[in-house]
C-alpha positions as CSV (number, residue, x, y, z in Angstrom):
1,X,0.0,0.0,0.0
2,X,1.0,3.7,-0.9
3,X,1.1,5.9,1.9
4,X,0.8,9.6,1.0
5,X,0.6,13.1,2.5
6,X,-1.9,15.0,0.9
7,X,-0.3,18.2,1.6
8,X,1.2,17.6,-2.6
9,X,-2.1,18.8,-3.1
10,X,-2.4,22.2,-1.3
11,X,-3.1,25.2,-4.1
12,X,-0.6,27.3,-4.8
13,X,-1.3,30.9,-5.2
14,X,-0.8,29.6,-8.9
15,X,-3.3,27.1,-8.6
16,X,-5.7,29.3,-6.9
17,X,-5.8,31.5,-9.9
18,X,-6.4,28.8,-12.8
19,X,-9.2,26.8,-11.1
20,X,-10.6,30.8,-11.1
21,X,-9.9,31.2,-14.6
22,X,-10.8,27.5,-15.6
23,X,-14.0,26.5,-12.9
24,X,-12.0,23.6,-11.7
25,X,-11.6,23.0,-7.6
26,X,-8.0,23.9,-6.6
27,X,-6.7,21.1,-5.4
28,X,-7.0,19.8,-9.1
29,X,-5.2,22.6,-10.9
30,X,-2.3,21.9,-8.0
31,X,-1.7,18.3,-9.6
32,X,-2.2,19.2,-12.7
33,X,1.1,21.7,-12.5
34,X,2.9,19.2,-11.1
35,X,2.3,16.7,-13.6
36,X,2.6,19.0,-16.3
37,X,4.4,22.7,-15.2
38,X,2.3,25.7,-15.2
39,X,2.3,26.0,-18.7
40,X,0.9,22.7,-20.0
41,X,-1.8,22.8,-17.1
42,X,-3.0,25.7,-18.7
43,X,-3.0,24.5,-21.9
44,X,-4.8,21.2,-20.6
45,X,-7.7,23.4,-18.9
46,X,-7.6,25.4,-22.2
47,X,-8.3,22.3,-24.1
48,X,-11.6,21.2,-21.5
49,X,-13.1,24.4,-22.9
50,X,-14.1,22.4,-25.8
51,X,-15.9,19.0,-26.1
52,X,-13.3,16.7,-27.9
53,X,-14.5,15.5,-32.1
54,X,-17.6,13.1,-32.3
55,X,-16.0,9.8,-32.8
56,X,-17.8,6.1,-33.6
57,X,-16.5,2.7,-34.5
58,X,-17.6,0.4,-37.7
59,X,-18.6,-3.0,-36.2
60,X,-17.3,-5.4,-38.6
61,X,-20.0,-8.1,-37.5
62,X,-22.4,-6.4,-39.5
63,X,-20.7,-4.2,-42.6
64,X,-17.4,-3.0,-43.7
65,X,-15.9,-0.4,-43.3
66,X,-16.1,0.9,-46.5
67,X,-19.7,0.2,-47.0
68,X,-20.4,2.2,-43.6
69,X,-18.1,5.5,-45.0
70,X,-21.1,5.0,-48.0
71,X,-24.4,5.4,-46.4
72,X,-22.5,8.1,-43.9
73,X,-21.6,10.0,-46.4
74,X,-24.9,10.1,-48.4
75,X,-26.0,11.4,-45.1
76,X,-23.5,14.1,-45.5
77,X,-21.6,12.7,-42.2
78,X,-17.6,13.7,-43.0
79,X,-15.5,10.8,-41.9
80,X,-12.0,10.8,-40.6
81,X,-10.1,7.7,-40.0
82,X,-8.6,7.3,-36.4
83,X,-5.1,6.7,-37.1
84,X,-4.5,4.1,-34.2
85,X,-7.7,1.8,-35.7
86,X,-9.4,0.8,-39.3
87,X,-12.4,0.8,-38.0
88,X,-12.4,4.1,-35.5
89,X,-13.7,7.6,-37.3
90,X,-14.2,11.0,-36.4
91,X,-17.4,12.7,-37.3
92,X,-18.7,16.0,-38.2
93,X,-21.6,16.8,-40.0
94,X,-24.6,15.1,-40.8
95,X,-28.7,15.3,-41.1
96,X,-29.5,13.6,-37.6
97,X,-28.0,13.1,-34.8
98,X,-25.1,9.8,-34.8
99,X,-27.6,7.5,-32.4
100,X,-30.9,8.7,-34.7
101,X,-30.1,7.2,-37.9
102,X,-30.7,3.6,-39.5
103,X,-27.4,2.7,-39.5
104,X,-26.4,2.8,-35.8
105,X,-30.5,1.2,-35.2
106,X,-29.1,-1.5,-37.3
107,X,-26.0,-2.2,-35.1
108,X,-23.4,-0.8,-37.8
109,X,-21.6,1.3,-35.7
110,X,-21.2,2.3,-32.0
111,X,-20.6,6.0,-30.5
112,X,-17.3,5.4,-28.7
113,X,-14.8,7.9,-27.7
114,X,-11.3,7.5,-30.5
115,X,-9.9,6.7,-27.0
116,X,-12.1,4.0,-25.3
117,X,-11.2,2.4,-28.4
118,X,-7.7,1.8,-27.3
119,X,-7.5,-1.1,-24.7
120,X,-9.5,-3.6,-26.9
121,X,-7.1,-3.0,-29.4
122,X,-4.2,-3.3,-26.6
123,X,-5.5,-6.8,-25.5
124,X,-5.8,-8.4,-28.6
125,X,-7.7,-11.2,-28.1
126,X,-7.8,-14.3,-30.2
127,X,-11.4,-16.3,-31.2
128,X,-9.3,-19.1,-29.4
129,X,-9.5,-16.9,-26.1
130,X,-11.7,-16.7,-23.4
131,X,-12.3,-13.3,-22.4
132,X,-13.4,-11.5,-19.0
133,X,-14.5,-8.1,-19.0
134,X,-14.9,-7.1,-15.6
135,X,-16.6,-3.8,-15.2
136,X,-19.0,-4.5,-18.5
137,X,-21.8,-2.2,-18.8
138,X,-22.6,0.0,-21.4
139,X,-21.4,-2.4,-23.5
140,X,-18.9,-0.8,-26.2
141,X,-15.6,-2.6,-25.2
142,X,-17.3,-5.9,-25.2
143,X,-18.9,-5.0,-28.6
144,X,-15.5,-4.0,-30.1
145,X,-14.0,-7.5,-28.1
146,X,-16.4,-9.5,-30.1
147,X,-15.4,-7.8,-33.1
148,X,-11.8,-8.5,-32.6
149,X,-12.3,-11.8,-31.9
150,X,-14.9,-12.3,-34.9
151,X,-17.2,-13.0,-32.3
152,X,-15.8,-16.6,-31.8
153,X,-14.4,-17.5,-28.7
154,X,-16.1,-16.7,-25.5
155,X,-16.2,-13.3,-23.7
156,X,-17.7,-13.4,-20.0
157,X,-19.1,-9.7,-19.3
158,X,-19.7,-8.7,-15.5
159,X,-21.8,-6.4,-14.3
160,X,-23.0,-5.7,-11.0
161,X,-26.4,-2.7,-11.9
162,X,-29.6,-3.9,-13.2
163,X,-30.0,-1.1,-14.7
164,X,-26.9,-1.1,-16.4
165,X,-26.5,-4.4,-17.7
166,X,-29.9,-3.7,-19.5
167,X,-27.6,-1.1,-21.6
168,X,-24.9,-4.4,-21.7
169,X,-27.8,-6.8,-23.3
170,X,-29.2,-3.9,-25.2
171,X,-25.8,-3.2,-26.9
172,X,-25.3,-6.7,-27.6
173,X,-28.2,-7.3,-29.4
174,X,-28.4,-4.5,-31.6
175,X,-24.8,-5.0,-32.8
176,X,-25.3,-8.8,-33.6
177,X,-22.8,-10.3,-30.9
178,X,-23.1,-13.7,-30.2
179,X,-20.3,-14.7,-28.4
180,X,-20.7,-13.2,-24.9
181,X,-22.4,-14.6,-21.4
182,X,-23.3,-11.8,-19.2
183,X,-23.7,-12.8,-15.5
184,X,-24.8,-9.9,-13.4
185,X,-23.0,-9.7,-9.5
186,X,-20.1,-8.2,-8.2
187,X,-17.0,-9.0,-9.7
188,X,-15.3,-8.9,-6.5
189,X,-16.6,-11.9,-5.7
190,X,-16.0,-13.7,-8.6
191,X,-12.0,-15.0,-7.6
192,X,-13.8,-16.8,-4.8
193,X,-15.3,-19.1,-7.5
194,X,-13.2,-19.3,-9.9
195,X,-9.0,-19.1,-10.4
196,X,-7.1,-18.5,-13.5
197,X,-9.9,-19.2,-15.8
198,X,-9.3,-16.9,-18.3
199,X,-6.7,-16.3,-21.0
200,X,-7.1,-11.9,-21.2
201,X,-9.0,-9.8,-19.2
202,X,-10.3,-6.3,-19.8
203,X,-10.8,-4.4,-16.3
204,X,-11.6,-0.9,-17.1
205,X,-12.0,0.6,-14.0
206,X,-14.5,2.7,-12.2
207,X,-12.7,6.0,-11.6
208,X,-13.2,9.6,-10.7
209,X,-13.7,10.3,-14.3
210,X,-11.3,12.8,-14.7
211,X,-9.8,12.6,-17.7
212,X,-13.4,13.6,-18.8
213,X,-13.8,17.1,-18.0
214,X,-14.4,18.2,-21.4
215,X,-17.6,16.6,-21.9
216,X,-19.0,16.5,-18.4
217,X,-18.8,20.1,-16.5
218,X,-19.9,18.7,-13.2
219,X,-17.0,16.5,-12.7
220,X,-14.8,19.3,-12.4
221,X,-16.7,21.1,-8.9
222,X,-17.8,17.8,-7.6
223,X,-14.8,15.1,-7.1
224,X,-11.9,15.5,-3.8
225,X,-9.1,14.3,-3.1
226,X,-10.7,11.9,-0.5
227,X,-13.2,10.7,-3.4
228,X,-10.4,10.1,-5.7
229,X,-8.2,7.9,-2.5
230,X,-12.0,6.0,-2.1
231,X,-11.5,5.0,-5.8
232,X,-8.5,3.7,-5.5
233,X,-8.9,1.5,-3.2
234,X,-11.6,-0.5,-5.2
235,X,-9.2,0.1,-8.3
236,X,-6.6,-2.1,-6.6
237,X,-8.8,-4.6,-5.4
238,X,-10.8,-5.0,-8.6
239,X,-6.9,-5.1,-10.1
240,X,-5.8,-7.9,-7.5
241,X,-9.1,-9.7,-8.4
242,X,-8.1,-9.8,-12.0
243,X,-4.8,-11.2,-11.1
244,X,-6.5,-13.9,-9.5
245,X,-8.5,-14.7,-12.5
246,X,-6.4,-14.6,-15.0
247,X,-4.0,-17.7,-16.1
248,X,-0.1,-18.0,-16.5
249,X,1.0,-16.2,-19.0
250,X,-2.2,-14.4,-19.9
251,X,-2.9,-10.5,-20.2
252,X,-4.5,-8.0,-18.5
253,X,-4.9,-4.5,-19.7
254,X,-6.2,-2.0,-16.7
255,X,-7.7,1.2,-18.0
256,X,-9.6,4.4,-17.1
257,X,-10.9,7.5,-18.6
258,X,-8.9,9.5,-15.6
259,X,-5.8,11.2,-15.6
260,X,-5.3,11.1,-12.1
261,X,-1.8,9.0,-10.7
262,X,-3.6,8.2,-7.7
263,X,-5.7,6.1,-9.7
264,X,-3.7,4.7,-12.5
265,X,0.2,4.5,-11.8
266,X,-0.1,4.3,-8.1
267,X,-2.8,1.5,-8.3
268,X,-0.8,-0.8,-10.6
269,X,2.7,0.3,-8.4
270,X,0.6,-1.6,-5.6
271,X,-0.1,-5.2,-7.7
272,X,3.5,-5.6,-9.0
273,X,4.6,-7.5,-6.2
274,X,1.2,-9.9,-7.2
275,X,3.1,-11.9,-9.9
276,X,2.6,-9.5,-12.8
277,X,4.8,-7.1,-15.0
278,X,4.1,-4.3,-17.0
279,X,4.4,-4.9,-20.6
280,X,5.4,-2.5,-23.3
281,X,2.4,-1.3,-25.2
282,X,2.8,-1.0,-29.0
283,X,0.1,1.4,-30.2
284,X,-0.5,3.1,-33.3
285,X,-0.6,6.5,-31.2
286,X,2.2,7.8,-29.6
287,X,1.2,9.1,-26.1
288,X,2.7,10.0,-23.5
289,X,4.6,7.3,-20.9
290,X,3.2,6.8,-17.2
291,X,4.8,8.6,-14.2
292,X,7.7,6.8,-12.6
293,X,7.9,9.6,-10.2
294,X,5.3,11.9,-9.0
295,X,3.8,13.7,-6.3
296,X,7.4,13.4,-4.1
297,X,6.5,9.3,-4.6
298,X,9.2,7.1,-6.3
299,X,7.3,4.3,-8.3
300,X,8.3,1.5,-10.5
301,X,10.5,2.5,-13.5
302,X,8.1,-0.2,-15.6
303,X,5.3,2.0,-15.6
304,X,7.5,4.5,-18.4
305,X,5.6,1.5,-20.5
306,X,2.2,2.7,-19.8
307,X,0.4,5.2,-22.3
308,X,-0.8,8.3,-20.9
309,X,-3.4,10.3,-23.3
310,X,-4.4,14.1,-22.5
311,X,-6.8,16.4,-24.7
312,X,-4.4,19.0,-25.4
313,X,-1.7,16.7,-26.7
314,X,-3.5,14.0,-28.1
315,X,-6.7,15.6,-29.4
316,X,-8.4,12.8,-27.0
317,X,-10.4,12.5,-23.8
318,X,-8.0,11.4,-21.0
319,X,-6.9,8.4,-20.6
320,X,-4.5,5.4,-18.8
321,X,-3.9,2.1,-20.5
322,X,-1.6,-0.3,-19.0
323,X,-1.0,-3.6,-20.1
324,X,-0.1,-6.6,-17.5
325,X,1.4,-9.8,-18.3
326,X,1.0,-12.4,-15.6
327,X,3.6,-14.2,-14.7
328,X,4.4,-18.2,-14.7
């Protein structure tokens, strides 16, 4: 476990003047000059100002690529490839809205941040594999696992919300995936049925959110400190769970739309003594590397391996990705 003093968090005089300019509590624009100087926190609040592109991804279990770019375009939808994925676009234009038309009613495409796309793509998994997506609902990274694996294999999606997991089953239906048993309880509790059962898994983690303050205003005002130390401590257990689950040899990739350290780089610092290692991540899109040292904390030089995404250097939401291998 990571001990702490918060005191890394106190606002500067600094601070105290961008979360005035930029509506964001002070504590956060404290962090965000240490993690970035006083000049690329600014230019990260800058970049919150705006929502990030509309982006959406082909599902391949229904239509090609090529034959969704088609009916988009006779839409008058403009399409730009994602760099990092075939199937991935950004979108501008277009005569309704992207979840009004026939196309995404028919299961053709899913609305999916360019970023959410990334850990799917990061795991890799086979149709030999089977799959465990741990923190399921609404459904896109499953969708875009079945996809991957041409929805052969078998992908067990957890979910612990009613409500929720009726987005999960509603997802899976309209895009045509076949391949996927949903069970509905806590995940937690799933290592105390079962023990290196499954070849990947997928845990993107509940998190403060904040690597999403460009689309959702409230996040900024309405998260501290305390609420993001809460998080991790479920991170890291959810983390050791998947540990648990997962076989010699096999992957994990932990993920979360935050940009926080406490909940990415200090979360996997605590599991590396599990049996795992950090693995080098070879993405299409250069980001930036974890934190090896932040806050005043030293952590393991291994997480340099992990990819860091921000909006105003990556034209993304925020993001973590860090891939796990477990070891024999």
């Amino acid at each position: 476990m990571l001990y702490i003093s918060r005191n890394y968090a106190k606002p500067s005089p600094t601070a105290i003047r961008l979360s005035r300019d930029f509506k964001v509590l002070p504590y956060m624009a404290e962090r965000y000059i240490k993690m970035l100087g006083v000049e690329g926190a600014i230019m990260l609040l800058k970049s919150i100002q705006k929502p990030p592109e509309k982006a959406i991804r082909c599902n391949t279990l229904k239509i090609s690529p090529e034959e969704l770019e088609r009916r988009l375009s006779r839409k008058n939808f403009v399409l730009k490839n994602i760099p990092w994925t075939r199937t991935g676009y950004w979108v501008e234009g277009g005569q309704y809205p992207l979840g009004a038309t026939l196309e995404y009613l028919m299961g053709y495409y899913y609305v999916q941040s360019a970023a959410s796309m990334i850990p799917p793509i990061v795991l890799n998994p086979s149709p030999r594999d089977t799959v465990l997506d741990m923190c399921a609902a609404p459904g896109g990274k499953t969708c875009h696992l079945a996809d991957l694996m041409e929805n052969k294999g078998v992908i067990v999606a957890v979910e612990k919300s009613r409500d929720r997991i009726r987005a999960l089953r509603s997802n899976i239906n309209r895009l045509g995936v076949r391949n996927v048993l949903m069970v509905r309880m806590d995940v937690l509790k799933l290592a105390t049925k079962f023990r290196e059962r499954f070849d990947k898994v997928l845990l993107d983690a509940p998190c403060s959110g904040e690597g999403l303050l460009a689309i959702n205003h409230s996040r900024r005002t309405c998260r501290s400190l305390d609420d993001i130390f809460k998080m991790q401590k479920l991170q890291v257990e959810l983390l050791r769970t998947a540990i648990k689950l997962v076989l010699n040899g096999g992957t994990i990739v932990y993920s979360t739309c935050s940009i926080a350290p406490e909940e990415n780089e200090f979360v996997v610092n605590q599991v590396l003594n599990y049996g795992v290692k950090i693995e080098e991540i070879h993405s299409p899109i250069a980001g930036d590397p974890g934190f090896t040292e932040i806050f005043g904390v030293k952590l393991s030089k291994d997480l340099s391996k992990c990819l860091r995404l921000y909006p105003h250097k990556h034209g993304t939401l925020g993001f973590f990705v860090c891939k796990l291998i477990k070891e024999s």
